[in-house]
C-alpha positions in Angstrom: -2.6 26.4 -34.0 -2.7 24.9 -30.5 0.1 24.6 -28.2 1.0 21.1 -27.2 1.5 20.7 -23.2 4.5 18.6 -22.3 3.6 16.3 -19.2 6.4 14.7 -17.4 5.9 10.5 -16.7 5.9 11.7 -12.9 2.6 13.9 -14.1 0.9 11.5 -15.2 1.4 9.0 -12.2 0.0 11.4 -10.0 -3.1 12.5 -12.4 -3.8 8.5 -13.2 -3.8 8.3 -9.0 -6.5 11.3 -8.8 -8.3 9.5 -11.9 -7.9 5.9 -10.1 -8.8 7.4 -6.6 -12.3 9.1 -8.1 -13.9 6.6 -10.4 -12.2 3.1 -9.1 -9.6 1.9 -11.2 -11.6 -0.4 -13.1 -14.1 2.2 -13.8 -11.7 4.6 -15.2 -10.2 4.7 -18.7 -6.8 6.1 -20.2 -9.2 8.9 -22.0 -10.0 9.7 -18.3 -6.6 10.3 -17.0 -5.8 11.9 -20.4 -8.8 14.9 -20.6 -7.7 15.9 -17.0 -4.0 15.8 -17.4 -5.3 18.3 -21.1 -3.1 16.3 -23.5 -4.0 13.4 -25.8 -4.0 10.3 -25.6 -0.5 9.9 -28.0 1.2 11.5 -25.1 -0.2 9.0 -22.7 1.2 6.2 -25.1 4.8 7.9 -24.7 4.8 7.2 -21.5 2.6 4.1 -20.9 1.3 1.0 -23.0 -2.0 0.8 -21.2 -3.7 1.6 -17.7 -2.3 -1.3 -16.0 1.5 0.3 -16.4 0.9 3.4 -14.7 -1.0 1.2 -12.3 1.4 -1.0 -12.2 3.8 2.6 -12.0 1.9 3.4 -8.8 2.8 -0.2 -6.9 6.5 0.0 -7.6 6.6 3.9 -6.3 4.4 2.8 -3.3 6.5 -0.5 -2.7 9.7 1.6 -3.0 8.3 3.9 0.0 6.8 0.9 1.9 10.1 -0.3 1.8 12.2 2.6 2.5 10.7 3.0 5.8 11.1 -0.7 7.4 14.0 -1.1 6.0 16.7 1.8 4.7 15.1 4.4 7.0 17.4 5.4 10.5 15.4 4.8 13.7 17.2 6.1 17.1 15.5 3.8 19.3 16.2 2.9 23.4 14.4 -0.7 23.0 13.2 -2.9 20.6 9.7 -1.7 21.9 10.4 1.9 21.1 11.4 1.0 17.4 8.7 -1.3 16.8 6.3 1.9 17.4 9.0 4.4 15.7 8.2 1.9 12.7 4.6 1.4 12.5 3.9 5.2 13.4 6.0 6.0 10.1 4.3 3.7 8.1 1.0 4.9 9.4 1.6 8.4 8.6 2.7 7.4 5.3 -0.5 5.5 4.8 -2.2 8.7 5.9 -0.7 11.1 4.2 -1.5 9.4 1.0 -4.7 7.4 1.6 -6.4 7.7 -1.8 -3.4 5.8 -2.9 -3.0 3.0 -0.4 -7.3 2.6 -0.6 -7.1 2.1 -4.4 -3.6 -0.6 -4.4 -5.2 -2.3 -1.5 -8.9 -2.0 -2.6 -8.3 -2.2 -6.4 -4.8 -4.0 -7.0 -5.7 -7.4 -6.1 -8.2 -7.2 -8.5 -5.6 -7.4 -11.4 -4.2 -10.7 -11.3 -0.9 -9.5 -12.4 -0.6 -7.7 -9.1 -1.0 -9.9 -6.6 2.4 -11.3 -6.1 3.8 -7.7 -5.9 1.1 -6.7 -3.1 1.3 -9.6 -1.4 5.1 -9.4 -1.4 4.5 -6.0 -0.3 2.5 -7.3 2.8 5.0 -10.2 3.9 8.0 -7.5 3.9 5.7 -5.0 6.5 5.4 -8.6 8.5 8.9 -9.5 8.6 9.9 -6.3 9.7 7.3 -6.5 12.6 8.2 -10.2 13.1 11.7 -9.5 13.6 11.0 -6.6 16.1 9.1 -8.9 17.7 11.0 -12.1 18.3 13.5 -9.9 19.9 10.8 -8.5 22.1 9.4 -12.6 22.4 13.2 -13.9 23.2 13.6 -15.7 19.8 9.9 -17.0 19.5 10.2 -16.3 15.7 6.4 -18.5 15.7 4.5 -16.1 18.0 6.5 -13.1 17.0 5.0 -14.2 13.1 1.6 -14.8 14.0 1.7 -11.3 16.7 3.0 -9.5 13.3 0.1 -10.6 11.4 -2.4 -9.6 14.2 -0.7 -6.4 14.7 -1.2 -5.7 11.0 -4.6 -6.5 11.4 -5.4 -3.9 13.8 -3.2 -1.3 12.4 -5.4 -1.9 9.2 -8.7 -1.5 10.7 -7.5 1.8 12.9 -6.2 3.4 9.6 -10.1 2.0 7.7 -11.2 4.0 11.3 -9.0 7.1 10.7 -9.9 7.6 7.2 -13.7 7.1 8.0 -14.2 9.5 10.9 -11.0 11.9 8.7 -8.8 11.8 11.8 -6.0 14.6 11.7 -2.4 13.7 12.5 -2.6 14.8 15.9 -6.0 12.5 16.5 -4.5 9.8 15.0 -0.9 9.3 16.6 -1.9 9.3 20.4 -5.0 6.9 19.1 -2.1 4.7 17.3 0.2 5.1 20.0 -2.3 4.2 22.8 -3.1 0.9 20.6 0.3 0.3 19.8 1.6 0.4 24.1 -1.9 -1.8 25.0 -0.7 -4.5 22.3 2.8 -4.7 23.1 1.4 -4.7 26.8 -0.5 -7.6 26.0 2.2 -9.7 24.1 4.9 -9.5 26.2 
C-alpha cells in the first residue's frame, strides 16, 4: 500500500506558482499542479475549490507583501527624497526577488475578470504611496505629484521588464534603479 504525502496549503501555493509561472496560468490545470506537488487531486480539493482560489491565494499573499512595504514597513529617511527611493528600491527588490510571481499576476491576473478590482487596487495603493511622497517633495501639488506617481510607475515597470530580460543581478539592478530614480526626481522637482 502506498503512503499518502501530506502537503501543507502553503505547499501548494508555491507548487501552483511554479505550475502558473511554466505553462501560463490559463494553460495549466489543477492535475498539473497536483502530479508535481505527487498527491492527488482530493488533496488539492482540501485545500482549494478550483485553480482560480490558489490563484486567487497568490494575489492576497502578493497584495499583503505589496502592502507591507509602502505602508507597515519602517523607513529611516533624512528627506522625503531619500524615502521615496528607500520605498521604490524595496518594492523593486521584492518584484525581483520573486519575478515569476509578479510576471504571472500582472501578465495573467487581469485576464480573470474576478481579479481585476483586487490588482488594480493593488496598483492605486503603490500610487498613493508615491503620490504622497511626492506632493511633499511638489509642496502640496497633490495633481502633479498623482500624475508624477503614475509616470514613475511607468518607468519603474519597464526597468524591472529590462532587468528581467537582460537577468540583471541585485548589484546591476540597484545602481541602474537608483541612477533612474535621482535623474527623475531631478527632473520633477
Amino acid at each position: 500500500m502506498r503512503k499518502k504525502r501530506v502537503i501543507s496549503k502553503e505547499q501548494l501555493i508555491n507548487i501552483g506558482k511554479d505550475v502558473f509561472s511554466e505553462k501560463g496560468y490559463f494553460l495549466s490545470k489543477v492535475s498539473d499542479i497536483v502530479k508535481k506537488a505527487g498527491v492527488c487531486q482530493g488533496t488539492y480539493y482540501l485545500h482549494f475549490e478550483s485553480k482560480k482560489d490558489i490563484l486567487a491565494a497568490i494575489i492576497d499573499e502578493f497584495h499583503k507583501d505589496i502592502n507591507r512595504i509602502l505602508f507597515l514597513d519602517k523607513y529611516v529617511f533624512k528627506d522625503y527624497k531619500d524615502l521615496l527611493i528607500q520605498k521604490e528600491l524595496s518594492l523593486f527588490t521584492y518584484f525581483m526577488n520573486n519575478y515569476k510571481t509578479t510576471l504571472l499576476i500582472f501578465r495573467e491576473g487581469y485576464g480573470e475578470i474576478d481579479f481585476v478590482e483586487k490588482l488594480t487596487t493593488i496598483h492605486k495603493e503603490m500610487t498613493l504611496s508615491r503620490k504622497e511622497i511626492l506632493k511633499y517633495l511638489l509642496n502640496g501639488n497633490t495633481e502633479k505629484a498623482e500624475l508624477y506617481g503614475y509616470i514613475l510607475g511607468g518607468i519603474l515597470r519597464g526597468a524591472f521588464m529590462y532587468s528581467i530580460e537582460k537577468r540583471l543581478q541585485k548589484e546591476q539592478y540597484i545602481p541602474l534603479l537608483n541612477g533612474i530614480l535621482e535623474k527623475f526626481l531631478l527632473a520633477v522637482i
